[in-house]
C-alpha positions as CSV (number, residue, x, y, z in Angstrom):
1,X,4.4,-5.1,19.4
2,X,6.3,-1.8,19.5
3,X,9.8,-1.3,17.6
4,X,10.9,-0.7,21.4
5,X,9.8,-3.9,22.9
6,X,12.9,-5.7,20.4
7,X,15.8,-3.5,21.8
8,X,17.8,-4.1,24.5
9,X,16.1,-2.7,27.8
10,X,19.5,-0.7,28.6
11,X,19.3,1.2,25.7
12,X,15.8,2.5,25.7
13,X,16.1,3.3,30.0
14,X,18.9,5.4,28.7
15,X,17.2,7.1,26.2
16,X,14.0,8.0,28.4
17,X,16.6,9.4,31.2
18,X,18.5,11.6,28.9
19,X,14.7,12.7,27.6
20,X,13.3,12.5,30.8
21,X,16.2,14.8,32.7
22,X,16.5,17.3,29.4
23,X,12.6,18.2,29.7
24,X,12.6,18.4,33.2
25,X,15.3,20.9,33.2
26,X,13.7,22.8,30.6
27,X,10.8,23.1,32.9
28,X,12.1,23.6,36.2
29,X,13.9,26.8,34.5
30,X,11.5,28.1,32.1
31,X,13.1,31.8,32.1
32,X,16.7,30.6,31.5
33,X,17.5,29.9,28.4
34,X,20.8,29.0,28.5
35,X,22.0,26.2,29.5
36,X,18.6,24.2,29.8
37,X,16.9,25.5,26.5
38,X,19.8,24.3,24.3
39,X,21.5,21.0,23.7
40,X,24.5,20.6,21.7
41,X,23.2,17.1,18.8
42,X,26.3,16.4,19.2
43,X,26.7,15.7,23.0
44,X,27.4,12.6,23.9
45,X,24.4,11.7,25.4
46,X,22.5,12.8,22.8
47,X,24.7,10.9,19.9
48,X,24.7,8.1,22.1
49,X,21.3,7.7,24.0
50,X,18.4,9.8,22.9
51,X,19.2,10.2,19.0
52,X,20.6,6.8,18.8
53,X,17.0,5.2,19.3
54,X,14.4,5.3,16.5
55,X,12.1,8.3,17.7
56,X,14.7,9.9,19.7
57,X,14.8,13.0,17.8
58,X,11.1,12.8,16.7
59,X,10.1,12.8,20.9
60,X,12.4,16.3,20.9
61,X,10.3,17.3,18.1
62,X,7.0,17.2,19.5
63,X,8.2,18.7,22.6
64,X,9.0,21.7,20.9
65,X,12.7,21.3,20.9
66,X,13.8,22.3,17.4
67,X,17.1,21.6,15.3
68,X,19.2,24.7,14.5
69,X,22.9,25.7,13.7
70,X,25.1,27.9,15.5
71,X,28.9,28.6,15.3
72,X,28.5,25.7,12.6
73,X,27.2,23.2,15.3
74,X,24.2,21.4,15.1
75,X,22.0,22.5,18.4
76,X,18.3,21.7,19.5
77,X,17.0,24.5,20.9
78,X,13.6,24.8,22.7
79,X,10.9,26.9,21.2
80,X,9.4,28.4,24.4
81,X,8.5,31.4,22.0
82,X,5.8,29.1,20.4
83,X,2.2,28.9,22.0
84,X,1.9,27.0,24.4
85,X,5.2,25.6,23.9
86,X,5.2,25.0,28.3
87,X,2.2,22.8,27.9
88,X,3.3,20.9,25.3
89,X,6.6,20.5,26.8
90,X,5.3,19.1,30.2
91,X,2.6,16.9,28.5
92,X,5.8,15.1,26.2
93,X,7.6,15.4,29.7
94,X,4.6,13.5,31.8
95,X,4.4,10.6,28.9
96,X,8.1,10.2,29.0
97,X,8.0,10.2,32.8
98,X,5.7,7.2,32.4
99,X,7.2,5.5,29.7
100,X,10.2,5.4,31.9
101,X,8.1,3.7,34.6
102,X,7.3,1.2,32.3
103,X,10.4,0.5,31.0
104,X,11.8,0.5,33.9
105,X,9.7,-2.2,35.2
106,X,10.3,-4.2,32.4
107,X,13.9,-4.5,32.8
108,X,13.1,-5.3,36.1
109,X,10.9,-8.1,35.1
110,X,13.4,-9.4,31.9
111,X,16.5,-9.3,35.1
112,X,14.4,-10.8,37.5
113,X,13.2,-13.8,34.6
114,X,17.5,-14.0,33.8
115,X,17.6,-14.5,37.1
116,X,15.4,-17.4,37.5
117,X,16.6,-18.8,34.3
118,X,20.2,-18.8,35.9
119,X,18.9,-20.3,39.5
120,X,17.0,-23.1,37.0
121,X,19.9,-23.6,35.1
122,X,22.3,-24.3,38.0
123,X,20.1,-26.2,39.6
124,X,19.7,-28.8,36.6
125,X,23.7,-28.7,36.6
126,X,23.7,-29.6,40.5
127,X,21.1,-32.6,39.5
128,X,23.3,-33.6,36.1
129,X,26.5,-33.8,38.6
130,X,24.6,-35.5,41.6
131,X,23.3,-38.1,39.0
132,X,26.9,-38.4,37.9
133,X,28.1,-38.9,41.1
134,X,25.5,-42.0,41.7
135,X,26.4,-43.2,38.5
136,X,30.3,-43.2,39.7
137,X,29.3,-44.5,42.8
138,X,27.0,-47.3,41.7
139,X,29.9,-48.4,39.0
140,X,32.4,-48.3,42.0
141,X,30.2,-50.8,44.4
142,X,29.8,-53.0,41.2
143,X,33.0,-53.1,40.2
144,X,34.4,-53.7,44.2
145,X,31.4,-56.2,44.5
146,X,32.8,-58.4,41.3
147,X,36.1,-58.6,42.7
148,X,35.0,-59.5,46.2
149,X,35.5,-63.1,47.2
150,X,32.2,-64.6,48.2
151,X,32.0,-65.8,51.9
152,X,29.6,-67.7,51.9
């Protein structure tokens, strides 16, 4: 079992977006350094998504996207400098791309099994209260049948 397979399905489809959408950029512009080679740690999305799930900042690591400081802020800046650095990039970028995939399905499967659960569950409620409704019923025709003068 993975340490993913425990958290909640929310948390890790938002971690694999942020990861997903920040290498992709980093890709599509390969030239431009700034914006899509440098991401504030302290973002939001990063704090929040990405960094917040065990491996988040070890998955920027091996895509070359390294920690640094600037104007006293913590950045991660990618490395396209480094050899190879594009390959590497797109081949963290492809396994993310399919690890979202799979998560995605799961959550898909774990909504659609909540799903049944609910439908099973209401349906057990709709048997409880058409039982309890016999029962009321029965009691009623007993009770009305006691009292009932016999015309025999």
């Amino acid at each position: 079992m993975t340490r993913y397979e425990k958290m909640h399905p929310d948390k890790v489809l938002r971690c694999l977006n942020i990861a997903h959408r920040l290498l992709s950029q980093a890709l599509l512009h390969p030239l431009e350094p700034d914006p899509y080679h440098r991401v504030r740690a302290s973002t939001k999305a990063l704090t929040t998504g990405l960094l917040e799930v065990p491996g988040g900042e070890e998955l920027l690591l091996a895509a070359r996207w390294y920690p640094t400081t600037f104007n006293h802020q913590k950045y991660f800046v990618f490395d396209r400098e480094e050899e190879h650095s594009l390959e590497v990039l797109k081949a963290v970028g492809d396994c993310v791309e399919k690890a979202l995939e799979l998560a995605e399905r799961r959550a898909e499967r774990e909504e659609a099994e909540k799903a049944s659960q609910r439908n099973q569950k209401e349906y057990l409620e709709e048997v409880q209260r058409k039982i309890e409704e016999d029962k009321q019923a029965r009691k009623a025709r007993f009770r009305y049948a006691a009292i009932r003068p016999d015309r025999g």
